[in-house]
KEKE-3310 file (N, C-alpha, C; in steps of 0.2 Angstrom, whole numbers, plus 5000, padded with zeros to 4 digits):
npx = (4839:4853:4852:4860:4862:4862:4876:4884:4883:4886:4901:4905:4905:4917:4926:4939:4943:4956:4961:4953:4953:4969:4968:4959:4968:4979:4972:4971:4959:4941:4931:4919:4925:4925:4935:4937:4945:4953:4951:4940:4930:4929:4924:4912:4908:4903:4897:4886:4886:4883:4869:4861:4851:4845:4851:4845:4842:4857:4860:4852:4860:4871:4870:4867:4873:4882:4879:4880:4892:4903:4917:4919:4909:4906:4917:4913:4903:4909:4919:4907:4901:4912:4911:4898:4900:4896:4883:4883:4883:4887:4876:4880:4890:4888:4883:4894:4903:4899:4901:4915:4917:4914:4922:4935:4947:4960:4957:4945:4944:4953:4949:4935:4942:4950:4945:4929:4926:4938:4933:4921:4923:4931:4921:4914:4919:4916:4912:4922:4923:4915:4922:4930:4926:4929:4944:4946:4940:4937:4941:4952:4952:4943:4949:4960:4955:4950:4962:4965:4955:4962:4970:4967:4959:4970:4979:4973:4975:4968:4968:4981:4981:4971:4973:4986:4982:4974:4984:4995:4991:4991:5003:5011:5006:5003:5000:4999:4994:4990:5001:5006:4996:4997:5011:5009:5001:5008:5017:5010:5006:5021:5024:5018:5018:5031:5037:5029:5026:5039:5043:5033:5034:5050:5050:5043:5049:5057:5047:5040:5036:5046:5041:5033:5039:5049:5037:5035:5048:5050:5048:5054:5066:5085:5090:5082:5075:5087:5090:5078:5080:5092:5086:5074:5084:5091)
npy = (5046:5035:5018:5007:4995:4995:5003:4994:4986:4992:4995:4984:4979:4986:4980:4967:4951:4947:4959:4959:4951:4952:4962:4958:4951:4958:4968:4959:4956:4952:4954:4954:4956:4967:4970:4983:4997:5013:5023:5021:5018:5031:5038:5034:5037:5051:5052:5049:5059:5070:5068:5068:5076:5080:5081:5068:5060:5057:5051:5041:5033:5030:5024:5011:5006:5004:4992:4981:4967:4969:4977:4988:4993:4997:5007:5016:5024:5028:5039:5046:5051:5060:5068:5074:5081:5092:5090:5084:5085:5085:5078:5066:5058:5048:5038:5036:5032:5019:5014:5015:5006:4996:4992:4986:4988:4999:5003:5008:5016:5024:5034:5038:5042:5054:5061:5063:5065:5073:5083:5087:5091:5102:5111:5111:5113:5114:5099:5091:5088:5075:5067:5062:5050:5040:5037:5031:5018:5001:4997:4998:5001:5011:5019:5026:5031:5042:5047:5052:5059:5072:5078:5087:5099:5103:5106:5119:5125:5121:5118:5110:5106:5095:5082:5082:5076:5065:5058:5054:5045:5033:5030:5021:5010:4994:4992:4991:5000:5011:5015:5019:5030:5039:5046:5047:5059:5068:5070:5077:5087:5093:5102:5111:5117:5115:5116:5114:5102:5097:5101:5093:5080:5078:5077:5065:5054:5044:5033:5032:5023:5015:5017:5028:5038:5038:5043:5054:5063:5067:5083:5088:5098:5098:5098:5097:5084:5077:5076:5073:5058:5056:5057:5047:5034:5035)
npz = (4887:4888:4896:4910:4902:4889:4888:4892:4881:4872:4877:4877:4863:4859:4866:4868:4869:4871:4878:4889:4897:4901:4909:4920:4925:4927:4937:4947:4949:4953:4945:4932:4914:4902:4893:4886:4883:4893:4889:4881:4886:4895:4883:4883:4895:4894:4883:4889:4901:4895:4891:4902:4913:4926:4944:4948:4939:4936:4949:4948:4934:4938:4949:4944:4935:4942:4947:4943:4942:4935:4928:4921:4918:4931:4931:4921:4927:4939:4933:4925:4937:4940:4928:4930:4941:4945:4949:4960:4979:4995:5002:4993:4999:5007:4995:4989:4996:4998:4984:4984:4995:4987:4979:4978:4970:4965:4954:4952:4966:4964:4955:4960:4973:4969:4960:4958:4974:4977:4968:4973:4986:4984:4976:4990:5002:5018:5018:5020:5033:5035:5029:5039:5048:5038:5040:5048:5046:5046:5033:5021:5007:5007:5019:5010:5001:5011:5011:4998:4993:4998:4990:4977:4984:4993:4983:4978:4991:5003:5019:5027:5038:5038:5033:5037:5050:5047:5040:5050:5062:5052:5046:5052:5046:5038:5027:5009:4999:5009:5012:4999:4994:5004:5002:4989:4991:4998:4987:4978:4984:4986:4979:4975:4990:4995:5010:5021:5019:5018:5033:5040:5039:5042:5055:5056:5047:5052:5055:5043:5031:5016:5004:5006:5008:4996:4987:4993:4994:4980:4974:4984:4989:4985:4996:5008:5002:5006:5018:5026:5021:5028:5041:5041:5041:5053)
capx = (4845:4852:4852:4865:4863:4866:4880:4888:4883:4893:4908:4906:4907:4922:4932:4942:4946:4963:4960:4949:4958:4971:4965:4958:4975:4984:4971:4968:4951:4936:4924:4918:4931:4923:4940:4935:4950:4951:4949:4935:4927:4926:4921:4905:4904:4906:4890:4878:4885:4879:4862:4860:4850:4844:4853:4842:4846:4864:4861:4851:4862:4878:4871:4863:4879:4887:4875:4882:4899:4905:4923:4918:4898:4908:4923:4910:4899:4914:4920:4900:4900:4914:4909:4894:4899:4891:4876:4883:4884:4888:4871:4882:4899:4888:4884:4899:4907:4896:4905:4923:4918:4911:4927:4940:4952:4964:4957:4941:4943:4958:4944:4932:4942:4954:4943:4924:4925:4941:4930:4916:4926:4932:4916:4911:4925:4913:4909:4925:4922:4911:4927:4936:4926:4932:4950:4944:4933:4941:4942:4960:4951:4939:4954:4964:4950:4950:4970:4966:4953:4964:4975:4965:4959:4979:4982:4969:4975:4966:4974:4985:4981:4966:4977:4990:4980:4974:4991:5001:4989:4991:5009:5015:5002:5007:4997:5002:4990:4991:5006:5008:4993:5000:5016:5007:4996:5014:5022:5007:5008:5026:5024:5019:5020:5035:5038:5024:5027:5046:5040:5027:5037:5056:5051:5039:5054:5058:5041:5036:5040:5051:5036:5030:5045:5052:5036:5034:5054:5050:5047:5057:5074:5090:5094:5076:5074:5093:5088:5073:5082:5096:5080:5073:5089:5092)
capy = (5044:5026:5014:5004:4989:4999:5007:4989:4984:4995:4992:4976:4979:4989:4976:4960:4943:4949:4966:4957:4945:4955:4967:4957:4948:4964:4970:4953:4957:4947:4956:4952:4962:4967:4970:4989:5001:5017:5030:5021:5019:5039:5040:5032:5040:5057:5052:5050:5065:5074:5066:5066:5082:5080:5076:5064:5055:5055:5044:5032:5030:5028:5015:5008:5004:5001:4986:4972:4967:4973:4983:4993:4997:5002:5014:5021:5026:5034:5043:5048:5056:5066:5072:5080:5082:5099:5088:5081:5087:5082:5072:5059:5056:5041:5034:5037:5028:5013:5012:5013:4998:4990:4994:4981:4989:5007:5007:5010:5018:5031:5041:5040:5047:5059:5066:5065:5067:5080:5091:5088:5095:5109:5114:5108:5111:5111:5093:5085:5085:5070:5062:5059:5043:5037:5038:5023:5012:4995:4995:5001:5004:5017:5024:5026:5037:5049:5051:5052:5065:5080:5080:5092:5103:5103:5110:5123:5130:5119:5118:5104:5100:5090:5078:5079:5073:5060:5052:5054:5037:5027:5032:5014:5004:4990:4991:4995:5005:5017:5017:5023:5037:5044:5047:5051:5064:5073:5070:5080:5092:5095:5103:5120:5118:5109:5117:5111:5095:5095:5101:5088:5073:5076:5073:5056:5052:5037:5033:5031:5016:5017:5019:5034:5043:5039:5046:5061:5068:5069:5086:5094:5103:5091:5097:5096:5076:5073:5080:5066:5053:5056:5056:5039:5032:5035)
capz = (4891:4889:4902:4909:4899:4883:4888:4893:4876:4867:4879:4875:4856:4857:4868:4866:4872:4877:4886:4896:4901:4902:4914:4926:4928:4930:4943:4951:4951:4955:4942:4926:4911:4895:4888:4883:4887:4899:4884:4877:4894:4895:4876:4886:4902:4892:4879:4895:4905:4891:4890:4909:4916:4932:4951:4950:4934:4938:4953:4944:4931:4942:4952:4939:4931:4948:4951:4940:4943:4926:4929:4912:4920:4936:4930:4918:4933:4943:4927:4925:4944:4938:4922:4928:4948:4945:4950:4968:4985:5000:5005:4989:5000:5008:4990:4984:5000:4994:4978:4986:4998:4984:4975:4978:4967:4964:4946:4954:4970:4965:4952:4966:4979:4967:4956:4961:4979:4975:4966:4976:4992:4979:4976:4997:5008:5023:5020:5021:5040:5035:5030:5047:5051:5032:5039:5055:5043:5044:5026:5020:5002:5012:5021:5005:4998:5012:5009:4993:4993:4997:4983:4974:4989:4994:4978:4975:4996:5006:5026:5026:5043:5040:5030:5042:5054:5045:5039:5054:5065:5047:5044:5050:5043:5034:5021:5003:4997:5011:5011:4994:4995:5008:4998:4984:4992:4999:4982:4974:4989:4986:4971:4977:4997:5000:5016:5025:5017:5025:5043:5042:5036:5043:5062:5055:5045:5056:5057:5037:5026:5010:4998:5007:5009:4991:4983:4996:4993:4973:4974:4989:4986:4987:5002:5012:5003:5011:5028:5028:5020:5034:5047:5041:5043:5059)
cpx = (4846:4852:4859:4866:4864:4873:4885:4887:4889:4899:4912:4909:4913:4929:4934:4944:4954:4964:4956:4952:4966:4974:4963:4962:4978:4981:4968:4960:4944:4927:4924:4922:4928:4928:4940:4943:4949:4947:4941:4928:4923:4921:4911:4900:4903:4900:4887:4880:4883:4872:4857:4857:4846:4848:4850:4843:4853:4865:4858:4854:4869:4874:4866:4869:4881:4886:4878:4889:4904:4913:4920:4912:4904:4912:4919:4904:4905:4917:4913:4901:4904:4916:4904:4896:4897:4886:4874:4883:4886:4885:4874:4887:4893:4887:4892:4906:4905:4900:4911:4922:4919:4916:4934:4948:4953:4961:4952:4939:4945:4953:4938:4936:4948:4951:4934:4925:4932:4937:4924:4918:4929:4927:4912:4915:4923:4913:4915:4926:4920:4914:4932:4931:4929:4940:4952:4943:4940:4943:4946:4956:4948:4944:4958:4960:4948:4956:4967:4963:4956:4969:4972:4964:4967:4981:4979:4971:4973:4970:4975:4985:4977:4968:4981:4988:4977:4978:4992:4998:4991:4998:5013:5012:5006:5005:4999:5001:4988:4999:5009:5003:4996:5006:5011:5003:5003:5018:5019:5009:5016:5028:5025:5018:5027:5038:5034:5025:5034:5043:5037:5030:5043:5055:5048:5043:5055:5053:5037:5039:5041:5046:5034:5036:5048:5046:5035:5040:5054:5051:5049:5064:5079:5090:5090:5076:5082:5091:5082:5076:5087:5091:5078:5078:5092:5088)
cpy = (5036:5025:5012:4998:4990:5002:5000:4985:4988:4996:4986:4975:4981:4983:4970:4957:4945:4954:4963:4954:4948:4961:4965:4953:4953:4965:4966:4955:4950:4950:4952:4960:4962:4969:4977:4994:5007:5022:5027:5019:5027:5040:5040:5036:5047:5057:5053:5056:5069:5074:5068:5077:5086:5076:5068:5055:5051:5051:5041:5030:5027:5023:5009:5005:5000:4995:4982:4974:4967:4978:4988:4996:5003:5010:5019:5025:5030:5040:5048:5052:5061:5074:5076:5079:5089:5098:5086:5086:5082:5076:5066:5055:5048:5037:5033:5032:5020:5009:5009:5006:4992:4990:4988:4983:4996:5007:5008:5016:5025:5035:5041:5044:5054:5063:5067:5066:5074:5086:5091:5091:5103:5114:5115:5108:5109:5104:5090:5085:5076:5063:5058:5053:5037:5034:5032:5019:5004:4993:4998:5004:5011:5021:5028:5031:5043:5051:5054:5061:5072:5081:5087:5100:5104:5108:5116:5127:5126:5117:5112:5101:5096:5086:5074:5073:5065:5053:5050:5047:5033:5027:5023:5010:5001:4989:4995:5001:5011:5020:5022:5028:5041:5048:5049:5060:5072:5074:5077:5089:5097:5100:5111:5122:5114:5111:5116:5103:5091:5096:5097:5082:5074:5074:5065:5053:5042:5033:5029:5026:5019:5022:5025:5039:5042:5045:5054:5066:5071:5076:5091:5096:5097:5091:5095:5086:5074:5074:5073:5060:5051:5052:5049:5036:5030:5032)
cpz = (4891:4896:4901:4906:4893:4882:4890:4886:4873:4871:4878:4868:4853:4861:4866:4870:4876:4880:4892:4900:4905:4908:4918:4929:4933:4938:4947:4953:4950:4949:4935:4920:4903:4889:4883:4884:4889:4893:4880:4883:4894:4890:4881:4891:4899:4887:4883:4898:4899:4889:4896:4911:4919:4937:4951:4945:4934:4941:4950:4940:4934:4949:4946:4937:4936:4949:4949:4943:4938:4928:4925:4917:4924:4935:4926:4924:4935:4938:4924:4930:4941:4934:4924:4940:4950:4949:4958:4972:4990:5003:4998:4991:5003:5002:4987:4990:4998:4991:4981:4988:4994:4976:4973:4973:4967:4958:4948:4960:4971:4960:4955:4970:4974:4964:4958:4968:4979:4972:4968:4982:4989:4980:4984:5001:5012:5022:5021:5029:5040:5033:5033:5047:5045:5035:5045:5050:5042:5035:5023:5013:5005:5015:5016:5002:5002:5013:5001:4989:4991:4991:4976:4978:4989:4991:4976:4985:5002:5014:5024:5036:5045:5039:5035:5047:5053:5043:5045:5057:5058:5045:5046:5049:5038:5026:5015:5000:5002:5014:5005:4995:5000:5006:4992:4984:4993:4994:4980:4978:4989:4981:4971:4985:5000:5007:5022:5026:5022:5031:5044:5045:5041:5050:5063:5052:5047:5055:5051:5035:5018:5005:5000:5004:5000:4986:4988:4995:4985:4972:4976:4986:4989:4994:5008:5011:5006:5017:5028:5026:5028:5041:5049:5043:5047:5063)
residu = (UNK:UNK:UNK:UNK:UNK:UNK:UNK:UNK:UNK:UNK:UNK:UNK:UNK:UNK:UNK:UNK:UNK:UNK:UNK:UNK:UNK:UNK:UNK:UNK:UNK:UNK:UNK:UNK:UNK:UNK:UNK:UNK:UNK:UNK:UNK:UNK:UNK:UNK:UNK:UNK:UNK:UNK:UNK:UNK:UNK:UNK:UNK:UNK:UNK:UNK:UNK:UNK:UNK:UNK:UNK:UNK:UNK:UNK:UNK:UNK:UNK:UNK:UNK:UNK:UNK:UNK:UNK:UNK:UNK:UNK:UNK:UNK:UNK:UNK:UNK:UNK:UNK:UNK:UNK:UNK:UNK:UNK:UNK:UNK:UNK:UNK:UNK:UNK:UNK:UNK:UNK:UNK:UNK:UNK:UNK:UNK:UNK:UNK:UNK:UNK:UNK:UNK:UNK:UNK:UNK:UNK:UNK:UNK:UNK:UNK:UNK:UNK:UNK:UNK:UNK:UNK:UNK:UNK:UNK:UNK:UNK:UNK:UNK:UNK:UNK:UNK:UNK:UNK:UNK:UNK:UNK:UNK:UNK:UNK:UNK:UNK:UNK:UNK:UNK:UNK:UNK:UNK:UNK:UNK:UNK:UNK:UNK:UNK:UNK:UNK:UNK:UNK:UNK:UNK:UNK:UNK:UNK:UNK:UNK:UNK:UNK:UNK:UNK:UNK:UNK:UNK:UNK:UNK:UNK:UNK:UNK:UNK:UNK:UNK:UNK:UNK:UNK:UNK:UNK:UNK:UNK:UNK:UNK:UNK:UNK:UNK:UNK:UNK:UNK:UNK:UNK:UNK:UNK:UNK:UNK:UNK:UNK:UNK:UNK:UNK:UNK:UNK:UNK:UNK:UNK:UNK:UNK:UNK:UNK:UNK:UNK:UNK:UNK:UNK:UNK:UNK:UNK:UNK:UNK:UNK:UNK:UNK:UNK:UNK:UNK:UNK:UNK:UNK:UNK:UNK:UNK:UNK:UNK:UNK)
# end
């Protein structure tokens, strides 16, 4: 199995001076940018989940990676857990809260909470109890991840009122990025529940900010997104 300082080599070799740079303008980030792109990132994390074959392995090379402050190490780490999250459970939502905090960014944060923790509750419904203090954590990144979570749950049946519950206190936050997840999660939800999704939204209407409400009507019937736009309005 490589290590992480191999697999940061050849991310290095495939990237350039202007993707890097590039990319860490775009996502004002604070880390170090090897200039790799996303599909060549996976290429990566897609060689070691195939290498990788023990739980035990997995976590070492996913925080092994996560250690430097590399974007390229990191996102191949979060793309690694999901490649083989066959190999998670439960006892990984504190590692994996870890990451987020130590996250600082959506290109980081939203394939931790959308895709490994999503099919981690997939495969773990019980656990997403262990969720609800994610949804307090002063750290909106960490909040943002247990909106983010149910978007797969959601879609595969999941009750819609663990969710609820967790939008509705965050609903007038000002913050951007919980603002859009939250609108993102009702957009996705809208898709094959929009009925839930109206009854939910039209009496918070007032209540939401643009961004929420724009992406959460995407997918209701004309008549349902006029009835909340009327709502907010008001």
């Amino acid at each position: 199995m490589r290590s992480g300082e191999e697999i940061e080599e050849a991310l290095a070799a495939v990237g350039t001076v202007e993707r890097a740079a590039g990319s860490k303008r775009y996502l004002k980030s604070s880390l170090q940018h090897l200039g790799a792109s996303v599909p060549q990132i996976r290429q990566e994390a897609k060689a070691a989940a195939r290498e990788i074959d023990s739980q035990r392995g997995l976590r070492r090379l996913a925080a092994e990676l996560w250690g430097e402050p590399v974007f390229e190490r990191r996102a191949c780490a979060a793309f690694l857990l999901d490649y083989r999250v066959d190999l998670l459970g439960p006892a990984d939502i504190p590692a994996i809260r870890r990451y987020v905090a130590s996250s600082g960014t959506w290109a980081l944060v939203d394939p931790l909470s959308v895709d490994v923790l999503g099919h981690l509750l997939l495969a773990h419904p019980e656990a997403t109890g262990r969720l609800d203090p994610w949804t307090r954590d002063r750290d909106f990144w960490v909040r943002r991840a247990a909106l983010l979570s149910q978007i797969r749950p959601l879609k595969a049946g999941a009750a819609f009122d663990r969710f609820a519950g967790w939008a509705d206190p965050m609903l007038e936050e000002r913050e951007f990025f919980i603002r859009k997840a939250i609108g993102w999660v009702l957009r996705e939800a809208g898709k094959s529940r929009a009925p839930e999704v109206y009854e939910w939204l039209l009496p918070r209407a007032p209540r939401a900010s643009g961004v929420t409400i724009r992406e959460a009507v995407k997918y209701l019937s004309p008549e349902a997104r006029a009835a909340i736009l009327r709502a907010r309005a008001s």
